[in-house]
C-alpha positions in Angstrom: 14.9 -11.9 3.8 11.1 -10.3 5.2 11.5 -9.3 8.6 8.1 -10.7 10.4 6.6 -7.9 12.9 3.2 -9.1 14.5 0.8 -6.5 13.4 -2.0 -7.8 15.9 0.5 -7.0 18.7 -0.8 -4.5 21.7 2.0 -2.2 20.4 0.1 -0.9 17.6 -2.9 0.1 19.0 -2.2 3.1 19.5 -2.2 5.5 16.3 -0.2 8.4 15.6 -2.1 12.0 14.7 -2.6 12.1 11.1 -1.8 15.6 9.9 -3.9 16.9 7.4 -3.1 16.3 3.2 -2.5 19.9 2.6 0.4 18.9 5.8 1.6 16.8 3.9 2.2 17.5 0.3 2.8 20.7 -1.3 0.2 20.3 -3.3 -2.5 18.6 -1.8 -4.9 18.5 -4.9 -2.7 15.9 -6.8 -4.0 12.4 -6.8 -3.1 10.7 -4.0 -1.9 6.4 -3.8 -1.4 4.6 -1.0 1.7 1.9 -0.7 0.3 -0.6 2.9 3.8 -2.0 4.0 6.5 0.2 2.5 9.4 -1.2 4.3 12.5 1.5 3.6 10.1 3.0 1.1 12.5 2.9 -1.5 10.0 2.4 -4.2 8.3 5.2 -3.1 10.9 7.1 -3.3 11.3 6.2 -6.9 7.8 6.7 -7.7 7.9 10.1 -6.5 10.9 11.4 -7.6 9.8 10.2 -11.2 6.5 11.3 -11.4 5.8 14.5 -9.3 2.1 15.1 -10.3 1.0 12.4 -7.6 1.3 12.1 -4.4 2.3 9.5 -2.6 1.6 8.0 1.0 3.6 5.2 2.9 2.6 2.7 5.8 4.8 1.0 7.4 4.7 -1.6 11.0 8.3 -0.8 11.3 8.9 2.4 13.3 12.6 2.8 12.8 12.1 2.4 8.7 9.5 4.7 8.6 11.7 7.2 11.0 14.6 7.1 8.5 12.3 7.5 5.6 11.0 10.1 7.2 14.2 12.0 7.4 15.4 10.8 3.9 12.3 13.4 2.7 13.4 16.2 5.1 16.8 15.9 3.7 15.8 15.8 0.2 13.1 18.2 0.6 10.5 15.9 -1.6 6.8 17.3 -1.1 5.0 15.0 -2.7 5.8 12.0 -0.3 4.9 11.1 3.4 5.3 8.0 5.6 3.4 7.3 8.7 4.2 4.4 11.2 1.8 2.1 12.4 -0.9 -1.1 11.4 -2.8 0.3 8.1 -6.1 -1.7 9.7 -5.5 0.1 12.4 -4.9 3.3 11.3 -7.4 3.5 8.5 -10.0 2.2 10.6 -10.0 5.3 12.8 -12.2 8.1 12.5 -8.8 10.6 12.1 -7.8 8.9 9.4 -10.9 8.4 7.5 -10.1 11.1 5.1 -6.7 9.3 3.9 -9.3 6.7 1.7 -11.5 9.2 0.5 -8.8 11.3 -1.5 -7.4 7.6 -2.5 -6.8 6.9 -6.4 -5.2 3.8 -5.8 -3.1 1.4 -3.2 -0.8 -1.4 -3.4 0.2 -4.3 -1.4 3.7 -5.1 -2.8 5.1 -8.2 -1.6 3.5 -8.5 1.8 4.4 -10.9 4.7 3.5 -14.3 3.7 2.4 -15.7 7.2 2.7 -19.8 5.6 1.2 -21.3 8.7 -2.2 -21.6 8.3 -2.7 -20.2 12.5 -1.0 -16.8 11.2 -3.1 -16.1 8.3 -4.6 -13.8 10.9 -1.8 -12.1 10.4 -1.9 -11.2 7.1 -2.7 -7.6 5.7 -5.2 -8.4 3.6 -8.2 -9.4 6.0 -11.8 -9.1 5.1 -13.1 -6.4 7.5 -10.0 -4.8 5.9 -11.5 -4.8 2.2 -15.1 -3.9 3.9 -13.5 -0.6 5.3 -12.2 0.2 1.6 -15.2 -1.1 0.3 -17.5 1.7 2.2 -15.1 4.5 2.2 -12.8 4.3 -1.3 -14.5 6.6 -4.1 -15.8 4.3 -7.0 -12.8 3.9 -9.9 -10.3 3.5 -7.0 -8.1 1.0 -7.5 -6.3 -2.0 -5.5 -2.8 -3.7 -7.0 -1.6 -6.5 -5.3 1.8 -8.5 -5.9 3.7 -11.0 -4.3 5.8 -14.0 -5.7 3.9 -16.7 -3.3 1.2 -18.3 -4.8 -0.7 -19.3 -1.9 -0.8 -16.0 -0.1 -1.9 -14.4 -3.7 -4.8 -16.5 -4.3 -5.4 -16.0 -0.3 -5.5 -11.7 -1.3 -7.3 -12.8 -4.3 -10.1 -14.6 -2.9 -10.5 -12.1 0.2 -10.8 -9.1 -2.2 -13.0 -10.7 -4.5 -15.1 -11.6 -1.8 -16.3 -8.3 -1.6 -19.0 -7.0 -4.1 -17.6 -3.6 -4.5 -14.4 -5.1 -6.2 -14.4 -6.8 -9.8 -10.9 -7.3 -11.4 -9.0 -5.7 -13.8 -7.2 -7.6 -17.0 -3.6 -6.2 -16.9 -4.0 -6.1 -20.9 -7.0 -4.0 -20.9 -4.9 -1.3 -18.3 -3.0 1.9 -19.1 -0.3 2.6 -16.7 0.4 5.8 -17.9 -2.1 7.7 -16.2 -1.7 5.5 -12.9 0.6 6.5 -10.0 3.4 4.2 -11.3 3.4 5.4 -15.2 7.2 4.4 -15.5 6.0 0.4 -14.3 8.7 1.6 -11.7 9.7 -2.1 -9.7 10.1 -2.9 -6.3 13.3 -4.3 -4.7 11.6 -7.5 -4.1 10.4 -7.5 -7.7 14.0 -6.7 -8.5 15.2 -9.7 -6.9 12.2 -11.8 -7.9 13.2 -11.6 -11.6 16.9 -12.0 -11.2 16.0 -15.3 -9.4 13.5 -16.1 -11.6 10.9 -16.6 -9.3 7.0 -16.5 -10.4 5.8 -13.0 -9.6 1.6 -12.8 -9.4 -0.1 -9.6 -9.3 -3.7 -8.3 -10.3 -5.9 -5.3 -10.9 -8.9 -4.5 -8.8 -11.6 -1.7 -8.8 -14.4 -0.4 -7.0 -17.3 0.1 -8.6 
């Protein structure tokens, strides 16, 4: 069940300070992805565990999640993975946090609130002066995945993104994962439940370039 948080609420205009990379990773020379709406950040969590030559970089609208993630890497003493609170416009449209996309391989919007009614598509993450902030600021080669199991709200990401004239899809038959920042095609919970249920699950590709 998706827990709806208004991202255009007052409450989030305010951003946290972004430490710097080499704050937050051991090594802050590995590649670097970005997951926009982690939730618990489970998946992260498996990605990083997994595969510890990339590092990994969590936002989520949910303070409390991102608080007990937060922890969750203190305990386990994981240096390769970092969540920060907040709305990802938001943040990455600030001038502290401008250097996050310019070390970005890749992101992903996994599953993202849905927003049906057509009044909240305002809502959604994936906006168009969104994609024109990665579209100026991502290095060319960086990539975008998105996935969600509803068909309206993917061709909704789809269209916005191709939209922009920096971005051109990628077939998902002409892609090597093994060199990306999920190598293992590690799965989401959603995705989990998606394919139990047998749901449709749509998800593409896109680069700059």
């Amino acid at each position: 069940m998706r827990q709806h948080v208004n991202p255009l609420s007052s409450n989030f205009k305010q951003i946290e300070i972004i430490p710097s990379l080499s704050e937050m990773f051991g090594d802050s020379k590995l590649n670097l992805h970005l997951d926009i709406g982690c939730a618990a950040g489970e998946f992260l969590f498996d990605l990083a565990l997994v595969n510890t030559s990339w590092n990994y970089l969590g936002i989520e609208i949910r303070e409390k999640l991102v608080k007990n993630a937060k922890f969750k890497v203190f305990k386990r003493e994981i240096n390769n993975l970092y969540f920060v609170f907040g709305n990802a416009n938001n943040i990455l449209n600030d001038n502290q946090s401008k250097f996050i996309i310019k070390n970005i391989q890749s992101i992903s919007f996994n599953f993202p609130d849905p927003w049906f009614k057509k009044r909240h598509y305002k809502r959604r993450v994936i906006q168009p002066d969104f994609i024109n902030i990665l579209s100026n600021s991502l290095q060319k080669g960086s990539l975008i995945f998105i996935k969600t199991d509803v068909k309206d709200l993917f061709d909704y990401m789809d269209w916005t993104i191709l939209s922009n004239l920096s971005f051109k899809k990628i077939e998902r038959k002409d892609f090597s994962y093994s060199e990306s920042f999920n190598p293992n095609k590690v799965k989401t919970n959603r995705e989990k439940y998606a394919i139990v249920n047998k749901l449709d699950i749509y998800e593409r590709i896109y680069i700059k370039f």
